[in-house]
Backbone bond lengths (Angstrom), bond angles and torsions (degrees), N, CA, C in turn:
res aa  C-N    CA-C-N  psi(-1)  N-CA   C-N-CA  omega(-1)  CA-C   N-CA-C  phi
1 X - - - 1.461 - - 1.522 109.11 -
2 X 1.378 97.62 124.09 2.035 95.02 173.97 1.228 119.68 -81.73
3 X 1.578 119.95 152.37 1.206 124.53 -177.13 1.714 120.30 -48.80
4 X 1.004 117.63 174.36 1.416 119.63 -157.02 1.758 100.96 -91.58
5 X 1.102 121.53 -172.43 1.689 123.13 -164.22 1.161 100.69 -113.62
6 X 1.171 139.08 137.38 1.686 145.41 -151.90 2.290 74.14 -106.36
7 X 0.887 110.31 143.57 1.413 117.20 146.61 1.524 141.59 -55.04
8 X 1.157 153.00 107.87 1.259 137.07 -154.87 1.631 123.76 -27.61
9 X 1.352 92.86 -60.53 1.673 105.61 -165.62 1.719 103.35 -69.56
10 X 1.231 119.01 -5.73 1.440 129.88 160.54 1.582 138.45 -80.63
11 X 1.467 94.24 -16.11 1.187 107.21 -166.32 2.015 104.97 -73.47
12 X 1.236 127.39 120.02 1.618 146.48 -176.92 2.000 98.02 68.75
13 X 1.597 101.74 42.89 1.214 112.90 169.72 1.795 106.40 -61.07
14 X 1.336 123.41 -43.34 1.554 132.67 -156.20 1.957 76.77 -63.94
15 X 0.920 118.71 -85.43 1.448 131.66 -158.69 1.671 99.27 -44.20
16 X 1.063 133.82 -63.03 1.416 133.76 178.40 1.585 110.13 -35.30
17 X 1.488 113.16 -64.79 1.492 132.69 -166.43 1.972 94.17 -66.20
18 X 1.440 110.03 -57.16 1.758 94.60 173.68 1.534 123.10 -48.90
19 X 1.474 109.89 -32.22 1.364 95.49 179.00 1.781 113.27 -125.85
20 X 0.934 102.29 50.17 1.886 111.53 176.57 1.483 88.95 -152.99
21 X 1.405 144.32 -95.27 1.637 131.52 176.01 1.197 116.77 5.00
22 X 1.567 120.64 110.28 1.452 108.01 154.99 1.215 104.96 89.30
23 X 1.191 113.48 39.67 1.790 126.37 -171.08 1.642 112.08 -154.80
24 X 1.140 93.71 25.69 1.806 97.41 -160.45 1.837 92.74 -87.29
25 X 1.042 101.49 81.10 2.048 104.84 178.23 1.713 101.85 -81.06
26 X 1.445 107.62 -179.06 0.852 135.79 -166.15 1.640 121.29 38.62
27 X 1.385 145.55 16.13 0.793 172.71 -160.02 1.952 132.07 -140.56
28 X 1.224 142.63 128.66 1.281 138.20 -147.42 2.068 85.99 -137.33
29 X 1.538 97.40 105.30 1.734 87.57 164.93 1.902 108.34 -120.15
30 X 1.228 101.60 162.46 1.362 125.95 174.30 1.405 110.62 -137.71
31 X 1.760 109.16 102.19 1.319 112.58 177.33 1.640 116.23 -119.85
32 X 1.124 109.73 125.43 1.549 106.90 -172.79 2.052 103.16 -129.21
33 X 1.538 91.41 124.17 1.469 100.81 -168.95 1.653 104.11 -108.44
34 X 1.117 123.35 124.87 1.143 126.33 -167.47 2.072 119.17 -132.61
35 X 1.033 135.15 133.09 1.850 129.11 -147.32 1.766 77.50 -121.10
36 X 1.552 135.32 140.07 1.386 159.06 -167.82 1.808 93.03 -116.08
37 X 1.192 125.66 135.40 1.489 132.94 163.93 1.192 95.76 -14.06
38 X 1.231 120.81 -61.83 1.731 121.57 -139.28 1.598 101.02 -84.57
39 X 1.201 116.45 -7.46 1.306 118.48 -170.14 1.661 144.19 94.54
40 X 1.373 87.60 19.74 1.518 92.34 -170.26 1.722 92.93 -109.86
41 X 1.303 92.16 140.14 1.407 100.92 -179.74 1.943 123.29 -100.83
42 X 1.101 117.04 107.64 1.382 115.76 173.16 1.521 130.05 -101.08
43 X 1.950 92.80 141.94 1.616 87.39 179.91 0.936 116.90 -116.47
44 X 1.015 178.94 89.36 1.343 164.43 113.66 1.346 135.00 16.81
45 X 1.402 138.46 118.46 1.289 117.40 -163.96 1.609 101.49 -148.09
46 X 1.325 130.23 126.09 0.941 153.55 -118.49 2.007 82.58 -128.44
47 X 1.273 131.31 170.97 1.469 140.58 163.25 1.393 121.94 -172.42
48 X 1.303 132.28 128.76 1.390 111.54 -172.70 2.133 87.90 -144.33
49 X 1.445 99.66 110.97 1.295 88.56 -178.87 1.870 102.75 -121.82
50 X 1.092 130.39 109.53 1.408 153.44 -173.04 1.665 91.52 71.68
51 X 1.485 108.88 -106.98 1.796 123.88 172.00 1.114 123.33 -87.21
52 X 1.342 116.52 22.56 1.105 120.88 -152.35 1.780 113.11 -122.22
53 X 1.254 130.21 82.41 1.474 125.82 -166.21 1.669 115.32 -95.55
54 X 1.196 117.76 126.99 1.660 116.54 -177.07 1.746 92.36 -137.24
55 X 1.500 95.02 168.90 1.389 115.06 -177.84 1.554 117.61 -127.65
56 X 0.792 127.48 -175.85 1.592 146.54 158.58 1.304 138.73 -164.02
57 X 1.173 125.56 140.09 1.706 127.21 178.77 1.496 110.73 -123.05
58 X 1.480 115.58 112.49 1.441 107.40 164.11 1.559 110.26 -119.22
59 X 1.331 104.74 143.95 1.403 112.16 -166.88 2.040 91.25 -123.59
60 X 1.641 109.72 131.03 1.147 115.27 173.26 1.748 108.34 -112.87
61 X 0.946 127.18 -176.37 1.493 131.58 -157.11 1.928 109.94 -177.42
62 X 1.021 118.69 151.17 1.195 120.59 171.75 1.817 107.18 -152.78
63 X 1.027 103.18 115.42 1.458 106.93 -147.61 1.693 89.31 -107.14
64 X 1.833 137.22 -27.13 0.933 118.44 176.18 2.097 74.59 -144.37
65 X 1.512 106.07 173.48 1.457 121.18 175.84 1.745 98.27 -64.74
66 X 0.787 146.53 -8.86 1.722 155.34 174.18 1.462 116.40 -103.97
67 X 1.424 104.16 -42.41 1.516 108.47 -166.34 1.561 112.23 -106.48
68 X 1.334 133.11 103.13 1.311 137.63 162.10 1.687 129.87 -104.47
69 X 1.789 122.67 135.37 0.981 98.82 147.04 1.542 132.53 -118.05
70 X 1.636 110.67 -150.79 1.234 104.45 -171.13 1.389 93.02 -162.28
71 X 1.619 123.66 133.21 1.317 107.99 171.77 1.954 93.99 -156.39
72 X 1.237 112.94 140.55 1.261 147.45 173.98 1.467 122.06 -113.77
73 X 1.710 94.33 124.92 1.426 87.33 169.81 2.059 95.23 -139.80
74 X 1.242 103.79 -171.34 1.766 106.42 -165.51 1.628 119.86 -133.82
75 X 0.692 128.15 138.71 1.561 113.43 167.23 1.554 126.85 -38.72
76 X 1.088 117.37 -23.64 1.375 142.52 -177.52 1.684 120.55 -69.68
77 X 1.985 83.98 -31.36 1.935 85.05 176.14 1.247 97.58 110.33
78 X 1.690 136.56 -25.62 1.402 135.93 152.31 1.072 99.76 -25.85
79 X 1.878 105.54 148.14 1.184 116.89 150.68 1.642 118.94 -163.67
80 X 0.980 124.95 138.76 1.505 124.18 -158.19 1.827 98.18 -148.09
81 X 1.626 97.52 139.69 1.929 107.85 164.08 1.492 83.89 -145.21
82 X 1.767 88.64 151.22 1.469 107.35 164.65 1.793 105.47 -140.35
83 X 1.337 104.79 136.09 1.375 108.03 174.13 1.676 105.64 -96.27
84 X 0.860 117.43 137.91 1.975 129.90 160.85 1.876 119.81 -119.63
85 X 1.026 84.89 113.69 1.604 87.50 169.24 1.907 111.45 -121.22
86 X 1.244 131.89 105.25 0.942 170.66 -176.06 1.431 123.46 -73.11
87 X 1.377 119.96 97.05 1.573 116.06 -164.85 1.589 104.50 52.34
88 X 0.878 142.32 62.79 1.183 144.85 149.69 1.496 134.83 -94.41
89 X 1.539 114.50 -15.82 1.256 116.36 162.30 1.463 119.53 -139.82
90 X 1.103 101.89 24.23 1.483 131.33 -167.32 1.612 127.85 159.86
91 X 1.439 113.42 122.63 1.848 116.72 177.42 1.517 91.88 -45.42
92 X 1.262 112.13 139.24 1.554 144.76 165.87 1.615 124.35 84.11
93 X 1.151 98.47 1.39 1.815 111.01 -155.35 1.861 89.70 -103.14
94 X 1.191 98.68 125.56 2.010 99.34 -178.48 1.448 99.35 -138.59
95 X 1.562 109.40 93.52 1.623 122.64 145.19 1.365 121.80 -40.11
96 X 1.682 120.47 120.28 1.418 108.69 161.19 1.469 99.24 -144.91
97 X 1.429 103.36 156.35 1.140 103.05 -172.43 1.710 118.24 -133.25
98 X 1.011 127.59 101.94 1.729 133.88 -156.54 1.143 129.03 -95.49
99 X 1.691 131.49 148.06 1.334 114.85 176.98 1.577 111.73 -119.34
100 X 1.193 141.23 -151.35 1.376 140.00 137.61 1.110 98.65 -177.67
101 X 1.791 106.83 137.29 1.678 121.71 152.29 1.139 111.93 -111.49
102 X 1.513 122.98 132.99 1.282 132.40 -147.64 1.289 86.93 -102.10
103 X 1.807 123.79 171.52 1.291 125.54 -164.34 1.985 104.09 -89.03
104 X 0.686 161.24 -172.68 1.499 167.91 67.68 2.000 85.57 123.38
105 X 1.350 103.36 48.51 1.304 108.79 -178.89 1.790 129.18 -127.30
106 X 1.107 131.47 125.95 1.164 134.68 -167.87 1.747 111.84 -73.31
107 X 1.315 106.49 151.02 1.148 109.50 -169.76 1.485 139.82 74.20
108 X 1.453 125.83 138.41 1.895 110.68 -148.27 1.408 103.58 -71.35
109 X 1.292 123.91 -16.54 2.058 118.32 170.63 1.744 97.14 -138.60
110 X 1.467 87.27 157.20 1.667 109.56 167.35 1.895 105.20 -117.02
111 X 1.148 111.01 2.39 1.203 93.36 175.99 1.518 111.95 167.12
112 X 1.341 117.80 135.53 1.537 122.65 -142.65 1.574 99.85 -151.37
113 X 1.624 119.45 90.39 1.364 121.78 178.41 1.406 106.80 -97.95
114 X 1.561 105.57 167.39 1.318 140.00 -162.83 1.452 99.83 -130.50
115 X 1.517 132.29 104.66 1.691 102.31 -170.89 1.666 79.76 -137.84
116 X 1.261 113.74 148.90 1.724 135.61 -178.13 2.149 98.17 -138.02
117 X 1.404 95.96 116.08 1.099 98.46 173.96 1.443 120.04 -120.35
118 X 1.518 141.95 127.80 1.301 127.59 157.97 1.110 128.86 -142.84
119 X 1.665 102.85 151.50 1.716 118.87 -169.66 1.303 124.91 -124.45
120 X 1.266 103.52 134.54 1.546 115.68 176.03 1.107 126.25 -141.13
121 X 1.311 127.76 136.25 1.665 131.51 -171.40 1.637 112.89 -16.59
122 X 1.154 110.02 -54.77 1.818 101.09 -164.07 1.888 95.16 -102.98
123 X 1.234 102.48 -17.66 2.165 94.74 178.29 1.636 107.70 -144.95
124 X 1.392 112.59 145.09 1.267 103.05 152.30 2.031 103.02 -152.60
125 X 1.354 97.76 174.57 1.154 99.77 -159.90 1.856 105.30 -160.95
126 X 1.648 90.89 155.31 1.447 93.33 -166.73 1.431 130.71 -130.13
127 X 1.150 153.17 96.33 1.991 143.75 -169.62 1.637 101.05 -101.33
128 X 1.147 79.60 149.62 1.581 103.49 -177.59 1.881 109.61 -133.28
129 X 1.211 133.61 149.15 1.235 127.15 151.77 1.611 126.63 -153.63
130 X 1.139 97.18 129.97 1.841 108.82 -150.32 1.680 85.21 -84.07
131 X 1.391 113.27 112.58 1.781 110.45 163.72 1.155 130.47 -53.04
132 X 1.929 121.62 -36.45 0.977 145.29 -163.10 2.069 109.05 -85.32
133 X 1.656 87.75 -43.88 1.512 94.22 179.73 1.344 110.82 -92.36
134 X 1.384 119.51 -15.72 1.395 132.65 -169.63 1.435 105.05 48.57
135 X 1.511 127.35 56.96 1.514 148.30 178.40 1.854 99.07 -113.12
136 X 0.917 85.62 115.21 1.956 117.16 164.62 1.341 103.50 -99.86
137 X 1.629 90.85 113.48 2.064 95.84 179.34 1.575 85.80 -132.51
138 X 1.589 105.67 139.52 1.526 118.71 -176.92 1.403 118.25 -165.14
139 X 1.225 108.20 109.03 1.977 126.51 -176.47 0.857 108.61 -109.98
140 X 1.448 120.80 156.08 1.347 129.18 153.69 1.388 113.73 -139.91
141 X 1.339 135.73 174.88 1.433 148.91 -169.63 1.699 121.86 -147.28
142 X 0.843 145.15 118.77 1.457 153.95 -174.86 1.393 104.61 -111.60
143 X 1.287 126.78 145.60 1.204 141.60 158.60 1.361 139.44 -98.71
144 X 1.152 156.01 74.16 1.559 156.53 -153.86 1.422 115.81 -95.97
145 X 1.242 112.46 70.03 1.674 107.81 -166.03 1.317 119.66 63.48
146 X 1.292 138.42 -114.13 1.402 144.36 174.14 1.352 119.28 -81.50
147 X 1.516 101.16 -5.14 1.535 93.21 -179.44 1.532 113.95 -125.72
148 X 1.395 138.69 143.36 1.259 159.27 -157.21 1.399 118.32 -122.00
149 X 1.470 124.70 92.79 1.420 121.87 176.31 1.582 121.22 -109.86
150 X 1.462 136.30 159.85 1.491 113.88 -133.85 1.609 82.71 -161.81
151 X 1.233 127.12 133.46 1.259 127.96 136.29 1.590 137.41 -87.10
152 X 1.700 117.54 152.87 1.589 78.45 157.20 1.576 95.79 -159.81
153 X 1.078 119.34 156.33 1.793 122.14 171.21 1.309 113.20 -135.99
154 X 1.157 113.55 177.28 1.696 142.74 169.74 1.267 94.68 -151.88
155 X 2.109 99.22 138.18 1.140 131.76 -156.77 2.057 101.50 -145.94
156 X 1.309 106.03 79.06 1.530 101.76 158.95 1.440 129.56 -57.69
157 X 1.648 119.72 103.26 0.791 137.75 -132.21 1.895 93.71 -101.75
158 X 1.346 115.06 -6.01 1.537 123.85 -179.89 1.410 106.43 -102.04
159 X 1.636 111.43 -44.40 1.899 99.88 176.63 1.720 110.02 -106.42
160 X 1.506 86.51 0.29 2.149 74.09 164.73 1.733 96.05 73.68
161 X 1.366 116.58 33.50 1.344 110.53 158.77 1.223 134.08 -127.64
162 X 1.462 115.99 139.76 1.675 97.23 -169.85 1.439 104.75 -92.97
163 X 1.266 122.09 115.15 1.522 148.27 165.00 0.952 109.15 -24.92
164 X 1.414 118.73 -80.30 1.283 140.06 -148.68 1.204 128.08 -143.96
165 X 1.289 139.96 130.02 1.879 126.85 170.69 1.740 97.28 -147.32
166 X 1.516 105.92 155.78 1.593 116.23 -169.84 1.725 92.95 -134.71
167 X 1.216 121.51 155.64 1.052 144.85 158.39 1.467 142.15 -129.78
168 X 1.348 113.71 99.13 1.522 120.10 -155.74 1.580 113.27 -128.79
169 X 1.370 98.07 157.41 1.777 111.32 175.31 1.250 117.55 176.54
170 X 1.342 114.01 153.33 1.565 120.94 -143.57 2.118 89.19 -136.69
171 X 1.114 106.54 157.40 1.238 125.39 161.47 1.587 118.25 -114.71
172 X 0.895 110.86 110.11 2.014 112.16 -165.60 1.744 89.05 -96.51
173 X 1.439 102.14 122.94 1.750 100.39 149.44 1.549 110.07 -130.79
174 X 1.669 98.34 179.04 1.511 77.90 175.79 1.821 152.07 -62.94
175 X 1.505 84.98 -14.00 1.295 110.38 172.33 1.716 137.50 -154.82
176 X 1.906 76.34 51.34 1.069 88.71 169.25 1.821 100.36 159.42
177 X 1.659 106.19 132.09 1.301 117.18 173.45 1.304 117.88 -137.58
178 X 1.782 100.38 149.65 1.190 121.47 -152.65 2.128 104.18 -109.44
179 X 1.021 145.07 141.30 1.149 138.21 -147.19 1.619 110.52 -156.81
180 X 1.665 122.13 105.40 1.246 96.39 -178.78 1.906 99.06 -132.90
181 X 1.646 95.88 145.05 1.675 92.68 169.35 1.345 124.82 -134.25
182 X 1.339 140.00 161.72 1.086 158.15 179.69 1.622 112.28 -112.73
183 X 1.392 126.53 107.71 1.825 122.37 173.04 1.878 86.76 -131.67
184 X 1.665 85.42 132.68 1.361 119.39 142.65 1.108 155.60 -118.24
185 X 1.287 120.13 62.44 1.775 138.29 175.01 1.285 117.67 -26.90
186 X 1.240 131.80 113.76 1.494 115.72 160.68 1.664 107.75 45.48
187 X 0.897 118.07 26.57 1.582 113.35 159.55 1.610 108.66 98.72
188 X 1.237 109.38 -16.05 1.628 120.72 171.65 1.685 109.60 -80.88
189 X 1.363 132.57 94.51 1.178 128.78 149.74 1.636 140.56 -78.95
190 X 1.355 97.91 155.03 1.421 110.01 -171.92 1.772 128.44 -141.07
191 X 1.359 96.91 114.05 1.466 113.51 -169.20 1.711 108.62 -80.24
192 X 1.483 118.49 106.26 1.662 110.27 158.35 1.798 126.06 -141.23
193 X 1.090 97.58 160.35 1.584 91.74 178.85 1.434 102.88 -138.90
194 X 1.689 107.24 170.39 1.842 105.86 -158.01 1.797 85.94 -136.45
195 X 1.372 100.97 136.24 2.019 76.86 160.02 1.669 83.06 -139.21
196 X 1.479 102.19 154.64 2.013 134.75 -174.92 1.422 88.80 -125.41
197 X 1.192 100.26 139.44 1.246 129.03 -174.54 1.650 112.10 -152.86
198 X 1.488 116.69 100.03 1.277 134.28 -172.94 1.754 101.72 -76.94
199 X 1.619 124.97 86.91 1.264 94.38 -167.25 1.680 107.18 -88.09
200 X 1.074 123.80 -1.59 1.780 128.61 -177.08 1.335 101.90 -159.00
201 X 1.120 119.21 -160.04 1.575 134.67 -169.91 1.695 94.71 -98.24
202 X 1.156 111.34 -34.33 1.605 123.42 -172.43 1.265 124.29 -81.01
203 X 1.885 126.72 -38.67 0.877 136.94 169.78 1.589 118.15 -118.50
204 X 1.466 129.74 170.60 1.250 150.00 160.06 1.458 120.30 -142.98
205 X 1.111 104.75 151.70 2.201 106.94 176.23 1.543 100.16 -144.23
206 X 1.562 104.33 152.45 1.559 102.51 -175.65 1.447 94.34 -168.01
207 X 1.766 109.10 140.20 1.174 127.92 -165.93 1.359 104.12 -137.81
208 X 1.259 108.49 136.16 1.606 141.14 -170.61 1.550 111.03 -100.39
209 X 0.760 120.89 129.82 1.783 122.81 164.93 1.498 114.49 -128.62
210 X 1.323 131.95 131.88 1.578 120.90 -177.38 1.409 107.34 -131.73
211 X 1.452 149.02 119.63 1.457 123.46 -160.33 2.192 92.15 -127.71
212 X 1.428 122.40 100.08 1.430 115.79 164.51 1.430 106.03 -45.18
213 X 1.115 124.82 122.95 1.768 131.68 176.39 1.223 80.27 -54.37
214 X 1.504 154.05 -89.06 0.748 178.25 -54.01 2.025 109.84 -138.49
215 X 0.844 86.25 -6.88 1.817 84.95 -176.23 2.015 86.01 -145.60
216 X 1.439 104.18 175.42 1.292 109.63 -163.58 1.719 93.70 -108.93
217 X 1.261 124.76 -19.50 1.419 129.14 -159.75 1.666 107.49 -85.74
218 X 1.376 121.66 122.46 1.875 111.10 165.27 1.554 113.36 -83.53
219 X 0.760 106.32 140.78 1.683 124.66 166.05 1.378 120.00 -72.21
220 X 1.738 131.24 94.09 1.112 120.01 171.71 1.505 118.35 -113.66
221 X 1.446 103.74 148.05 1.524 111.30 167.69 1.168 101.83 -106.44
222 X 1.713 113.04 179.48 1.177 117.52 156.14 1.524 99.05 -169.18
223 X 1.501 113.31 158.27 1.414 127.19 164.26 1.418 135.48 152.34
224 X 0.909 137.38 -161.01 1.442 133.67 -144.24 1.470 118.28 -150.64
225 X 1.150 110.09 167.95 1.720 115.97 172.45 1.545 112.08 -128.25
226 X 1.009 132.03 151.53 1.389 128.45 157.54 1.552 117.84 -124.26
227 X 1.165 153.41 105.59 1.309 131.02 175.48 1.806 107.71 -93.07
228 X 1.251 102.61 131.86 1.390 123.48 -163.20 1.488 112.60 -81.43
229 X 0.932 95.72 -44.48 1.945 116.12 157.40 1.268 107.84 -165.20
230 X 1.916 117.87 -154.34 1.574 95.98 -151.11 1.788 100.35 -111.86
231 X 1.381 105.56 26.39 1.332 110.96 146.97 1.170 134.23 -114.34
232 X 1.264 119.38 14.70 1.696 118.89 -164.54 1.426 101.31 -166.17
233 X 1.324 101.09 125.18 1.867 129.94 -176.31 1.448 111.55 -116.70
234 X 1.170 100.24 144.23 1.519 106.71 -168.26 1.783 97.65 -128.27
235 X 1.215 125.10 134.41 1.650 109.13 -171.54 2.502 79.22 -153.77
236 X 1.570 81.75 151.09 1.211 95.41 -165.42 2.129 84.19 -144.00
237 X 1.745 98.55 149.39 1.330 103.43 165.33 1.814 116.25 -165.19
238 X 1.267 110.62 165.17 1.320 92.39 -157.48 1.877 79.89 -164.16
239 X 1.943 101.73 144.62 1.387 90.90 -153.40 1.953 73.01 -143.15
240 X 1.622 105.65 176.11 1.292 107.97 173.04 0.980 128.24 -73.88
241 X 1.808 128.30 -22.11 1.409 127.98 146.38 0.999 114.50 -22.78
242 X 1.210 136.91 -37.44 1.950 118.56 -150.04 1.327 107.98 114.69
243 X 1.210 116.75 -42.39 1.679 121.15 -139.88 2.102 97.62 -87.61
244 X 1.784 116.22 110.49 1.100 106.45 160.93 1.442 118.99 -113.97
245 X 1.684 99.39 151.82 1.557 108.59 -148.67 1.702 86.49 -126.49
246 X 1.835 108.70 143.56 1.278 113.45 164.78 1.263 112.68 -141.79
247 X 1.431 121.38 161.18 1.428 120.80 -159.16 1.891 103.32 -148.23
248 X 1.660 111.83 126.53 1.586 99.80 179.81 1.539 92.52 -126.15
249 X 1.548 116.15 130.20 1.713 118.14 175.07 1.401 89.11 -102.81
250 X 1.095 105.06 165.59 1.451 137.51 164.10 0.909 118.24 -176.97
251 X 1.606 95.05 136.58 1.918 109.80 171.58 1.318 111.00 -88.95
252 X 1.514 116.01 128.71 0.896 119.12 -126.20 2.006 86.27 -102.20
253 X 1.895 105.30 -52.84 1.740 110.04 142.28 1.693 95.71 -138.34
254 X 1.718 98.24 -132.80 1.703 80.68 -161.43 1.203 101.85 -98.69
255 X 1.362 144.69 31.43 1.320 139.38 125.79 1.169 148.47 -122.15
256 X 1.311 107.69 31.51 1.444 136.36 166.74 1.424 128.97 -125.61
257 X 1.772 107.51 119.76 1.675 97.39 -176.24 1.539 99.64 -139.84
258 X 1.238 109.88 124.79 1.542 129.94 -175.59 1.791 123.25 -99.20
259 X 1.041 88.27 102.68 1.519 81.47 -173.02 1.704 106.30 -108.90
260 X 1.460 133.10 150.09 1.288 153.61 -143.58 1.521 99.30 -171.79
261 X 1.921 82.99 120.47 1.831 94.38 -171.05 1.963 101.48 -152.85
262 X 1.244 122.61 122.89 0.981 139.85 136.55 1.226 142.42 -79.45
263 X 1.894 114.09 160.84 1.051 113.49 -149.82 1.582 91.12 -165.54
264 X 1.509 109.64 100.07 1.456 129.95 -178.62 1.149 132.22 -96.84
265 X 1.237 130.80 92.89 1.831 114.80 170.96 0.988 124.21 -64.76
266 X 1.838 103.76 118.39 1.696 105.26 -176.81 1.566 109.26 -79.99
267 X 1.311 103.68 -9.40 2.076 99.61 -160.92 1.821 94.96 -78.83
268 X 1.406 109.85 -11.17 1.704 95.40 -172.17 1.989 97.52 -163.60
269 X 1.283 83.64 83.88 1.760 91.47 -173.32 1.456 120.30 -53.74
270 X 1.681 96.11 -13.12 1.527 93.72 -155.07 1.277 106.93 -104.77
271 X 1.310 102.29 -18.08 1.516 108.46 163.14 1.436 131.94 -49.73
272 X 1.278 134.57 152.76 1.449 132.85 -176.69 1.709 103.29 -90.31
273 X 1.157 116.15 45.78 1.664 121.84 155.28 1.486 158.57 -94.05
274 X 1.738 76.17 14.33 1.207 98.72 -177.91 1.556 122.64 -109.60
275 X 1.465 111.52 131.84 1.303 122.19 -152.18 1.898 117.70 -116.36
276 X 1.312 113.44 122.03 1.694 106.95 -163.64 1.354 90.14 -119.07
277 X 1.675 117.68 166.51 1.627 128.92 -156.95 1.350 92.72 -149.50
278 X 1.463 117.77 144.85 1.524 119.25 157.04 1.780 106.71 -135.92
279 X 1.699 117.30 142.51 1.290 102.62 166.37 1.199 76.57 -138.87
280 X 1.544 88.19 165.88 2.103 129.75 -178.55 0.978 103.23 -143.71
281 X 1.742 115.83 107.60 1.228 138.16 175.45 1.359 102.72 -87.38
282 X 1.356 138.22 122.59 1.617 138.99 162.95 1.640 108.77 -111.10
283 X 1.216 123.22 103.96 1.577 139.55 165.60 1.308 91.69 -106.07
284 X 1.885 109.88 118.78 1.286 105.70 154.61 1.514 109.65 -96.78
């Protein structure tokens, strides 16, 4: 039996998450997630980016073992719910259905999806359709033993044009995967590949390449993780911009985890471009 089908929007997830996770600079969050007797779970989320202070509240719910919701709103005047119902008319198949009002925006919604998802050991696959934008978004993913290939598009459903489509696939081993994609926007394409490399139980490194057909220059990242012991991670990255970024988590006990991340310009030190991040996770 071959391994199972990574989902589209997953596909060279290991490599993305090592070097984007835990990098959130210029910005200060405080998030504290907290579950009420009855079961509803609240988060709270706190933001402070230069002078700039915002909030958030998301409240989750599970109203039957199939049926959950979730709804968010912001200091800003955002506001968003999504319903999911989950195996409900079939193992693997997950109905959800979404709203959003955007902040400093006219009219009672900006945007109102329809999303049908399903999974199965060797494929799964996904449609979406925005009422408001009248946008048709639809992927799928196959699995072939070790290897994972994925479609995906957007389909404007008012001028009859297809937007957008990506093409991706990953090679999974045990220690170590290989990841390559193809996106074409509006006629602008873009060539990249990711490879993860598990080198111990302690460390990992993972490198990004992105090339615009369209410009002559590639885009590289690169970088690493270390975990120091099994509360405290150390992750470092460094890209062809210039710009190197470092990041230290720690749990701080068992409901507190602090993470601290910089973000340095090497091309002009002296400049004021350099940008530092703190978040405080509170799970009681």
């Amino acid at each position: 039996m071959g391994k199972s089908a990574t989902v589209f929007k997953d596909i060279g997830k290991a490599c993305n998450d090592l070097l984007s996770k835990d990098f959130k600079v210029g910005k200060s969050t405080v998030e504290v997630k907290s579950k009420t007797k009855s079961g509803v779970t609240f988060t709270p989320l706190a933001t402070k980016a230069g002078e700039s202070v915002s909030g958030s509240l998301k409240a989750e719910y599970s109203f039957l073992p199939w049926l959950s919701c979730e709804a968010n709103c912001g200091t800003n005047g955002s506001m968003s719910l999504s319903v999911d119902a989950a195996d409900a008319l079939t193992k693997g198949l997950k109905l959800t259905a979404e709203c959003d009002k955007a902040a400093n925006k006219a009219g009672l919604l900006q945007s109102g999806n329809l999303i049908a998802e399903y999974k199965q050991e060797s494929m799964t696959c996904k449609t979406s359709y925005d009422f408001f934008k009248s946008a048709l978004l639809a992927n799928a993913s196959m699995a072939l033993g070790d290897l994972t290939a994925g479609l995906d598009c957007a389909y404007n459903a008012a001028k009859g044009d297809l937007t957008k489509y990506s093409l991706a696939m990953q090679f999974v081993q045990p220690d170590f995967i290989v990841s390559a994609k193809c996106v074409d926007s509006k006629g602008s394409k873009t060539m990249g590949c990711g490879y993860y490399h598990k080198v111990s139980s302690l460390m990992q490194v993972g490198v990004d390449l992105s090339k615009p057909l369209s410009k002559g220059d590639v885009d590289i990242e690169f970088g690493c993780a270390y975990k120091l012991d099994k509360d405290t991670t150390v992750k470092g990255k460094v890209d062809s911009a210039g710009l190197l970024s470092a990041s230290f988590k720690q749990k701080m006990n068992a409901m507190t985890t602090m993470t601290l991340c910089a973000q340095v310009d090497v091309n002009d030190l002296a400049a004021n471009k350099h940008k530092f991040g703190l978040a405080l996770n509170i799970t009681p």
